[in-house]
N, C-alpha and C positions, 0 to 999 in steps of 0.2 A: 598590832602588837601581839608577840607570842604567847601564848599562854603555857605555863610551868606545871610540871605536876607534879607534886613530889611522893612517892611511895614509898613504902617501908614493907622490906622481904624477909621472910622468916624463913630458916636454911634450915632443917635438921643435920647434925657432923652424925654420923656413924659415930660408934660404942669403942670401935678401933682407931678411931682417928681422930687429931687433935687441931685446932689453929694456934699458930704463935704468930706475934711481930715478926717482923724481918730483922731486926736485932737480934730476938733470940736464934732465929734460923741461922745468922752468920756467927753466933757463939755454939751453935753444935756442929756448924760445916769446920770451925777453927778446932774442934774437939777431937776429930774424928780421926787427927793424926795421933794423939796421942798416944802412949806407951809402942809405937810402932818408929822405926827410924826408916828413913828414903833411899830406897837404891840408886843409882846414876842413871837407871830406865825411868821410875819415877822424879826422877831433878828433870830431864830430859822433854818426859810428858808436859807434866806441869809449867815449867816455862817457855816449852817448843822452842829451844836450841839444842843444838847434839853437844854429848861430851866434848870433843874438840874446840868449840865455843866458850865451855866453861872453864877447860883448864887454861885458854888463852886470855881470857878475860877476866878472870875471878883466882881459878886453883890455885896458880903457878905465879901468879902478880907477887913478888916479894911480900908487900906493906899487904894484903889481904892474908898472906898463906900464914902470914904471923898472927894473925887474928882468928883462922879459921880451923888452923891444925889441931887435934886432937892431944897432942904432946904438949902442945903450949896451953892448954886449957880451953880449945875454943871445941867447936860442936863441928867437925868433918873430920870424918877417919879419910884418912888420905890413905889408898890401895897403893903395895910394893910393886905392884904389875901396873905397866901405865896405860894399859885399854882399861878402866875405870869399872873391871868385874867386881872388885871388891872395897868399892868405895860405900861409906856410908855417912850421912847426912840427919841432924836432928831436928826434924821440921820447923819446928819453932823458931830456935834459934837464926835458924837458913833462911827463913821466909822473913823475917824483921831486918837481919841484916842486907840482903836484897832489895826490901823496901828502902831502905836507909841508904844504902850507895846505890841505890837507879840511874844517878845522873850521872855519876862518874863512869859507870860500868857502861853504859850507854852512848857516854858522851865520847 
């Protein structure tokens, strides 16, 4: 039979440094875009498709563009030049609604 041994470690953290849950660590990683909006490089990063992907899949889709245009009240400034230099994206709103149509956008 094995025998168990249970110990108990005592860690000093450094004066600079803290531990949190992983709860809290994913409410300061969701934090961390605020008061900042997403370029089409960062849409691009972050979901690893190129613009051409997006505006075929997501920008340009009628029933999306109505939802995401900036003029109708949604959260994506849609760029007058269509290489997607001055497009811009409000994190939040973009990353929920992506979660929310994955399966369609995907499907």
């Amino acid at each position: 039979m094995p025998q168990t041994i249970k110990a108990e470690v005592i860690m000093e953290v450094p004066s600079d440094q803290v531990v949190i849950t992983k709860a809290e660590f994913n409410e300061y990683q969701s934090l961390k875009d605020d008061g900042r909006w997403w370029t089409s490089k960062d849409i691009e990063q972050r979901y690893n498709h190129k613009m051409d992907w997006f505006k075929q899949k997501i920008l340009y889709v009628p029933k999306f563009k109505k939802i995401l245009d900036s003029k109708n009240g949604g959260f994506v400034h849609y760029s007058d030049l269509d290489d997607g230099r001055y497009w811009s994206f409000e994190p939040k709103r973009f990353k929920k609604f992506m979660e929310d149509n994955f399966a369609e956008i995907n499907g």
